[in-house]
N, C-alpha and C positions, 0 to 999 in steps of 0.2 A: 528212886522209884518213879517218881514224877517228870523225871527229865527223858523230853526224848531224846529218841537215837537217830543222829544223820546217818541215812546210807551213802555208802562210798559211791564216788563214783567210778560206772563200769571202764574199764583197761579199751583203749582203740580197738584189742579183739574179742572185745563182748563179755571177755569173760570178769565176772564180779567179784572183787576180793571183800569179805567180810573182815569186819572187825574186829579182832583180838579179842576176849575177854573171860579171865578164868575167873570158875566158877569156886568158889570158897566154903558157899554152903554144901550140907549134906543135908539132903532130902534119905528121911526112914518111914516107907509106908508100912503102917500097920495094918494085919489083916479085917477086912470087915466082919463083923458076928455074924455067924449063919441064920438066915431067915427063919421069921417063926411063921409057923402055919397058925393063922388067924381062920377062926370057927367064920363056916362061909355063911358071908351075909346078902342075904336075897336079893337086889335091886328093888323097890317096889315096882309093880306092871303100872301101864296104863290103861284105866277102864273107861270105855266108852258108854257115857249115860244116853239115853235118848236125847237130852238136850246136846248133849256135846256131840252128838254125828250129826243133828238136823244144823249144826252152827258150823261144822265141816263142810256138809253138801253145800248149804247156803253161802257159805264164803268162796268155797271153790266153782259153784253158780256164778258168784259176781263176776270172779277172777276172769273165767271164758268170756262171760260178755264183756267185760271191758278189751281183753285181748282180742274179740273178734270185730270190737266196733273201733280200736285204732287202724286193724287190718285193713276194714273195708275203708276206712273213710281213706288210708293212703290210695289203695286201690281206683277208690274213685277218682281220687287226684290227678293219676295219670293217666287215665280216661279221657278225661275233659282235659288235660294239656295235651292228650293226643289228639283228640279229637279238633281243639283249637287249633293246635299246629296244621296241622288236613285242613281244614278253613282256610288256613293262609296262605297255603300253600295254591287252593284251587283258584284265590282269586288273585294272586300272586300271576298266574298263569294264564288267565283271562286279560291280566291288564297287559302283558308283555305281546300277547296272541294279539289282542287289540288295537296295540300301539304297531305291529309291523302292518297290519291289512291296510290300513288309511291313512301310513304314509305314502 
């Protein structure tokens, strides 16, 4: 039961010879009992008190603002690295314009 099984190795033309192995026991399945209908039982609802929707709004409140203040700060991010890049770029261009006039 515990021991594994080496698989064979595949034949040069791919194809796989399995292992030998009769089967001795005899499996007898019995039929399962037919279902009993169980008296239907109602889920409980959920009810919303006044405390628990203003604990709703006010959590899903936070949720947007924090989702909107990682948004902008990336936003900003590449603003200012674009913006710095264009900086380096203009004086990147001045020194080279620079460099040919007076030689």
């Amino acid at each position: 039961m515990f021991r594994p099984k080496v698989p064979t190795n595949p034949t040069p033309t791919g194809l796989i010879v399995p292992l030998t192995a009769e089967s001795t026991a005899t499996v007898q399945h019995t039929p399962l009992p037919a279902p009993v209908a169980q008296a239907s039982t109602r889920r409980p609802t959920v009810q919303l008190t006044p405390g628990t929707a203003i604990a709703l709004v006010g959590g899903g409140t936070a949720v947007v603002l924090v989702v909107g203040t990682v948004l902008v700060s990336m936003l900003l991010a590449v603003a200012i690295s674009g913006v710095s890049v264009a900086v380096c770029a203009v004086v990147l261009r001045s020194l080279l314009a620079h460099g040919r006039t007076h030689r």
